[in-house]
N, C-alpha and C positions, 0 to 999 in steps of 0.2 A: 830671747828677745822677740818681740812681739814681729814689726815690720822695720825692713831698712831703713834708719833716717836718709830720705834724700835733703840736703841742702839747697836752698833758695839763696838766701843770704848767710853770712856768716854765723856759725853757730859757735858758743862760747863753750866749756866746759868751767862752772862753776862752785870754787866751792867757800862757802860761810862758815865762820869758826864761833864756835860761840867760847867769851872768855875766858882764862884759866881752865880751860874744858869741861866746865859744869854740864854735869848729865839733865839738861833742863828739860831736853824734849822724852824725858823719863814721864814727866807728870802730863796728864792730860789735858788740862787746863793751859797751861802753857802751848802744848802741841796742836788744841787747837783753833789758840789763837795767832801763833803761826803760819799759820796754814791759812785760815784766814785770812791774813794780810798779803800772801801770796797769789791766793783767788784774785784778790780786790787787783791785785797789779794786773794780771793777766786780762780782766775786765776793763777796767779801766786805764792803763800804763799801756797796754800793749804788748806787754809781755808774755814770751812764747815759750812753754817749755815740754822737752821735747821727751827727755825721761829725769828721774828725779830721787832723792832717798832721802828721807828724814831721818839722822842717826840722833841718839842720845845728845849730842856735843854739835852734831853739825848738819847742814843741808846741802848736799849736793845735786848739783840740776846742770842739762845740757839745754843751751836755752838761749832765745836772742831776742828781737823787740819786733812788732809789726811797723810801728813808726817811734821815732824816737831811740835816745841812747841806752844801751843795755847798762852800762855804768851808772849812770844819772837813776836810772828806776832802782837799780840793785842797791845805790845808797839810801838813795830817800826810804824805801824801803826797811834798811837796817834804822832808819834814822824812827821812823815809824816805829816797826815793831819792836826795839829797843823800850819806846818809852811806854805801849802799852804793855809790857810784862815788867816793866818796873813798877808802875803803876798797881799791875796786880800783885807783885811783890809787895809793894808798900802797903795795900788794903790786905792783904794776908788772905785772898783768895783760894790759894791753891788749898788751904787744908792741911800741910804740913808745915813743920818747921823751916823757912826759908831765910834766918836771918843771917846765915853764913853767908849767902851768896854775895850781899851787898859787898864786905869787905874781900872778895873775892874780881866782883868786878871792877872794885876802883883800883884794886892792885893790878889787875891785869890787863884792865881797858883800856881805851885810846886815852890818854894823857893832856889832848887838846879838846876833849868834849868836856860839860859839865858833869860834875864829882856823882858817879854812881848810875849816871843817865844812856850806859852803852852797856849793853850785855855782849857785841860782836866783837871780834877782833877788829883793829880799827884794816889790816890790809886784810884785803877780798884775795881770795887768791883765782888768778881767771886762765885758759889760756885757748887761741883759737884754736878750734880742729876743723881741718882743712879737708881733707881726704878722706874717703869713704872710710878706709880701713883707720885711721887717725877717729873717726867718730864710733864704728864699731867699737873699739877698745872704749874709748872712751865712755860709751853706756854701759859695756857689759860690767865695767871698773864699779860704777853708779850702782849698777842692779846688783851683784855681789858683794857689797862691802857687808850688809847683813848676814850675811853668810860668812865671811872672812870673820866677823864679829860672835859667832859663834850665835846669833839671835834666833836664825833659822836655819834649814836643811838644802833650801831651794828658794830664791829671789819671790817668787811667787806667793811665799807663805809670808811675807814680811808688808806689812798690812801698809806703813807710810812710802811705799815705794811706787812709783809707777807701773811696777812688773804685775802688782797683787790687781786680780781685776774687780776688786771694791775699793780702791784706794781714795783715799779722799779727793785728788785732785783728778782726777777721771773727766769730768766735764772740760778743764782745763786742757789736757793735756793736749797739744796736736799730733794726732797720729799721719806720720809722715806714710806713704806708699810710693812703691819702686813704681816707676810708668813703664818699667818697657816687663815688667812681669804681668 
């Protein structure tokens, strides 16, 4: 792990499911339109993220807002990037065959959105970490799951994560330091 997150305000530990678990952020196009939409939050949302891991199925981040609600941005958000990768779905962008997904999302999508328009699980699953050691686990969790996943050997090698130090979100990231080291 890079430096101790110190806490300011509350920090969330996040995680986004993408529906019936489609390995979306497999293709590239998709991951980095993703990503993309998370920039744009952290520019303009106010959104802070602290460490981070883009899986196949999901995106996990420890992360809270400069101003504003961490809820509120983390919906609009899905609300967002939901409909530009459907969008790229429907224009058949990616280059492969994507026309399973659709009936995959409507089967597994939130049920109160319109038909095929949510790639995410409709509940976020969030939960505060409070305490130093409650955030330690909490990243190390974040930076490992590629490694648990069998992707790589060591968090570092795993290119969508905060750990890798070419990661996409690099510019974004707040690198938190201990003040009294």
């Amino acid at each position: 792990m890079r430096n101790r997150i110190r806490k300011s305000t509350e920090l969330v530990y996040v995680e986004l499911r993408i529906a019936g678990n489609v390995p979306l952020f497999t293709i590239t196009s998709f991951r980095k339109k993703i990503l993309d939409g998370i920039q744009w939050c952290c520019d303009k949302r106010g959104l802070r993220v602290y460490e981070y891991s883009l899986l196949p199925d999901r995106f996990l981040m420890i992360a809270n807002t400069a101003w504003g609600s961490l809820p509120e941005v983390i919906e609009s958000y899905k609300d967002f990037s939901s409909k530009a990768v459907m969008l790229m779905l429907r224009n058949g962008r990616s280059g492969i065959n994507t026309s399973w997904m659709f009936s995959v999302f409507q089967e597994f999508g939130p049920q109160n959105k319109h038909e095929g328009m949510h790639i995410w699980e409709e509940e976020t699953q969030t939960r505060s970490v409070y305490t130093q050691d409650q955030i330690d686990e909490a990243a190390l969790s974040i930076l490992h799951q590629s490694v648990k996943l069998g992707f790589v050997e060591k968090p570092q090698h795993y290119l969508n994560c905060s750990a890798h130090p070419n990661n996409p979100l690099q510019e974004w990231i707040v690198v938190a330091t201990d003040p009294w080291s």
